[in-house]
N, C-alpha and C positions, 0 to 999 in steps of 0.2 A: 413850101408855104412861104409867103412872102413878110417879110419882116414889116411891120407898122412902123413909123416912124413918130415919137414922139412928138405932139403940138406943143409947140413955145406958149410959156408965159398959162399954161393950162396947170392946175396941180397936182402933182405926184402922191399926195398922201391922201385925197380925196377919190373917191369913187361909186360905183351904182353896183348895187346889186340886184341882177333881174330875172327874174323867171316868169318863163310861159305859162299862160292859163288852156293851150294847147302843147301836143305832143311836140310842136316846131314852129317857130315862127320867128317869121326875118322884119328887123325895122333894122336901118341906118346903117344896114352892109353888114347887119351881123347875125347872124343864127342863135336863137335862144331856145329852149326846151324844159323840161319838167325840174331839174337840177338849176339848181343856184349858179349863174355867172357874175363872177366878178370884172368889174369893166375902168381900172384906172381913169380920170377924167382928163386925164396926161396922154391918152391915147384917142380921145373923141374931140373933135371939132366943136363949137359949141351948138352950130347946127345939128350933128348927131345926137348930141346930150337933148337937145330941144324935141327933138323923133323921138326918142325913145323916153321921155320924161310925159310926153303929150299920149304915148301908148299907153301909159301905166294910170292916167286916169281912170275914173269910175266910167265903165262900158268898156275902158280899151282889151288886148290882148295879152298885155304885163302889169307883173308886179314891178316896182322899183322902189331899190330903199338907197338913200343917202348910208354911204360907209364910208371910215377911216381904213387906208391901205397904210402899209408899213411898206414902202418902197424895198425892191430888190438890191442889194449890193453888188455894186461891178464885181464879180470874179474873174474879170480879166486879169492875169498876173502881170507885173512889169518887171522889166527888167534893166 
């Protein structure tokens, strides 16, 4: 599975929560389903946030709710 790479200057502690109003369904490169995805805003372009913000409209395919993320902590050790 390929690693995402972080978008600069996008923020780490904001994010989307989104689920499908079907079994699966892809907007902006990402598969979403019946369960809650949490989607950091630190990892979508703002054109993806924009897909998937415009699907969650009345008619669209998703939910989406504006969420606070609590970033992950490096556990890379140093040495």
């Amino acid at each position: 599975m390929a690693t995402r790479k972080k978008i600069p200057s996008r923020p780490a502690d904001k994010g989307l929560r989104v689920i499908s109003r079907r079994p699966s369904f892809w907007r902006a490169g990402r598969q979403f389903g019946a369960e809650p995805t949490d989607v950091p805003l630190s990892e979508l372009t703002e054109e993806q946030e924009e897909q998937i913000r415009a699907e969650g409209q009345p008619g669209g395919q998703l939910v989406v709710q504006d969420i606070d993320i609590t970033p992950a902590e490096d556990t890379a050790e140093t040495t």
